[in-house]
N, C-alpha and C positions, 0 to 999 in steps of 0.2 A: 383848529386851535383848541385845546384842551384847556377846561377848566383850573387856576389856581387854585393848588392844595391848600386847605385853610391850615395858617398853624394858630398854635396857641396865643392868644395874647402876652405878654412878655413877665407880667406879673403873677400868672396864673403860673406862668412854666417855671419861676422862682418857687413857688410855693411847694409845687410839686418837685422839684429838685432838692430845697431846703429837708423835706419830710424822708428821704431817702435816706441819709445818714442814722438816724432816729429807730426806721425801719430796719436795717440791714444789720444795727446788732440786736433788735430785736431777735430777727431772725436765729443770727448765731447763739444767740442764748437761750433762746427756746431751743436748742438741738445741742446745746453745751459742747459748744464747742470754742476753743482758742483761739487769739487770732491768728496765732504760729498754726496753729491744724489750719484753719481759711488757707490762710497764706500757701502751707505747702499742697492744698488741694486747689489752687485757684494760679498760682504762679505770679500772686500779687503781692508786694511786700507787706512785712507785717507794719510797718510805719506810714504806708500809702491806707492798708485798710483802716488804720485807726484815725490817721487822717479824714479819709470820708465816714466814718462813725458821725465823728466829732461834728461834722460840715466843714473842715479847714480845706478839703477839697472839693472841686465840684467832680458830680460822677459823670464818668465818659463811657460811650456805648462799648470802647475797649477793657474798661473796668466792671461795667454791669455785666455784659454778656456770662464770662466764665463765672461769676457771679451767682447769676442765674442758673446756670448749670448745677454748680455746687448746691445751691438751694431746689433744686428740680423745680423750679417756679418759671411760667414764661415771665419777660421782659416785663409787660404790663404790669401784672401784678406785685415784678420786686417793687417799681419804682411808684406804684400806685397811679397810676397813668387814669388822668380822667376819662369816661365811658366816651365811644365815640359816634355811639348813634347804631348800633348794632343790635338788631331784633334778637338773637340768642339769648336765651338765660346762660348765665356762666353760674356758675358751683362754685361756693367761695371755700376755700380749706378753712380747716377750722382746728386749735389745739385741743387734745384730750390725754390728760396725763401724761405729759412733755411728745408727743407724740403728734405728727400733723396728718388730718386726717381729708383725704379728697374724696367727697361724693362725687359719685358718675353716674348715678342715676338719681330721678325728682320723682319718684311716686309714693305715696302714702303707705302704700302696703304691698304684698310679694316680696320675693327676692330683692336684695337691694346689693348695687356695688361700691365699694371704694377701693383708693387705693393709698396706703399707710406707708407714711415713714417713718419709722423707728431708729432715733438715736440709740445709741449704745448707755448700755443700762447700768448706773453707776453702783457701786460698792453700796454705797448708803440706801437704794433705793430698796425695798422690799421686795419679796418676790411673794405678794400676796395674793393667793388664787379668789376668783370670783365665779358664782352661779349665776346664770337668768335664762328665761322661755329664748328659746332659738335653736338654730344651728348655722355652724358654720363653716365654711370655705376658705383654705388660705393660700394662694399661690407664690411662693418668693421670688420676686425677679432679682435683686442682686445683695449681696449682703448676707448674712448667717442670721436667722429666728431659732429664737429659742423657746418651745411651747413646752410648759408645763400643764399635764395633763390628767387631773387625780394624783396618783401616786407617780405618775411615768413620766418622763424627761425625753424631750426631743430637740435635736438642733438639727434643723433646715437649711439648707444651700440654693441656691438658683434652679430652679424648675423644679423644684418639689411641694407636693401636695399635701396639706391635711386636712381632713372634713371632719367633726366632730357635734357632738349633738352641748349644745353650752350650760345645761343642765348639771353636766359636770362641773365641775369645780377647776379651772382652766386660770392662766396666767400667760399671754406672749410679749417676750421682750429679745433682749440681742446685748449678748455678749462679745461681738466681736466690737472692732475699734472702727467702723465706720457704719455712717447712718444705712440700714437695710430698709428696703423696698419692697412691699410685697402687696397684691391684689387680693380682697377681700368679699367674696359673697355671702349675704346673712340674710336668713330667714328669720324674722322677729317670732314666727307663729312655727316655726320648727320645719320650714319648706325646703326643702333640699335642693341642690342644683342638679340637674337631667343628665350623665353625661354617656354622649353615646361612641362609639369606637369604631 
């Protein structure tokens, strides 16, 4: 006989249900997006998503899932799911200039990975280029980047590569109309990535 899976107590599973609504336009507003764009990238109406914004709906694992997807977040983390005893450190994303940023590696120093998602970069926003010690890595897995580079202009597609020493005067954002994804190696002290063929 197999042990009972413990669930949550009933008022803990409220609370944590309640905060989902709260969270999920977070979300979409950190990435500036509509809930008619949600809606036609999710296949959920726009009057069901605003409904569970609000909490006038509760969320169902058929609403969160595509959900999830849209936000490339797993399950756990859209709906803030309490920890469940799992020795792992997890990597918590984090916002950096409307932009969500996933660490994939935990070390102090070397090379370091993330991987970025980039809303689409509004009219209003600047295209101000920045310097500092490093280099870096950008690999796009889906979506268009757009690196400005000193004086040079690059727009990125899906597997393509740029390495760049960030001393320059550099800018990535995205011009196209959906959120782009791409993988990130940086050298804070100017270390390069190895690559061999």
């Amino acid at each position: 006989m197999t042990d009972p899976v413990a669930l949550p107590a009933q008022p803990a599973l409220d609370v944590v249900l309640e905060a989902v609504g709260p969270r999920l336009r977070s979300l979409r507003q950190a990435r500036s997006l509509t809930l008619a764009a949600l809606a036609a990238e999710t296949g959920i109406s726009v009057s069901t998503l605003s409904r569970l914004e609000s909490g006038e709906r509760r969320p169902t694992l058929e609403l969160l899932l595509p959900l999830a997807r849209a936000f490339g977040l797993p399950l756990d983390d859209l709906v803030g799911a309490p920890q469940t005893g799992d020795p792992r450190i997890h990597l918590k994303p984090r916002q950096h200039h409307g932009r969500v940023i996933v660490p994939l590696t935990r070390r102090p120093g070397g090379v370091r990975a993330f991987k970025q998602l980039i809303p689409p970069t509004t009219a209003r926003q600047e295209q101000q280029l920045a310097s500092h010690e490093g280099y870096e890595w950008l690999y796009v897995l889906s979506g268009r980047v757009a690196l400005l580079l000193g004086d040079r202009s690059f727009d990125l597609g899906p597997g393509e590569v740029a390495e760049f020493d960030t001393r320059t005067p550099h800018w990535i954002g995205n011009h196209g109309e959906q959120t782009a994804e791409a993988l990130c190696l940086y050298g804070p002290q100017g270390e390069r990535a190895h690559l061999r063929t």
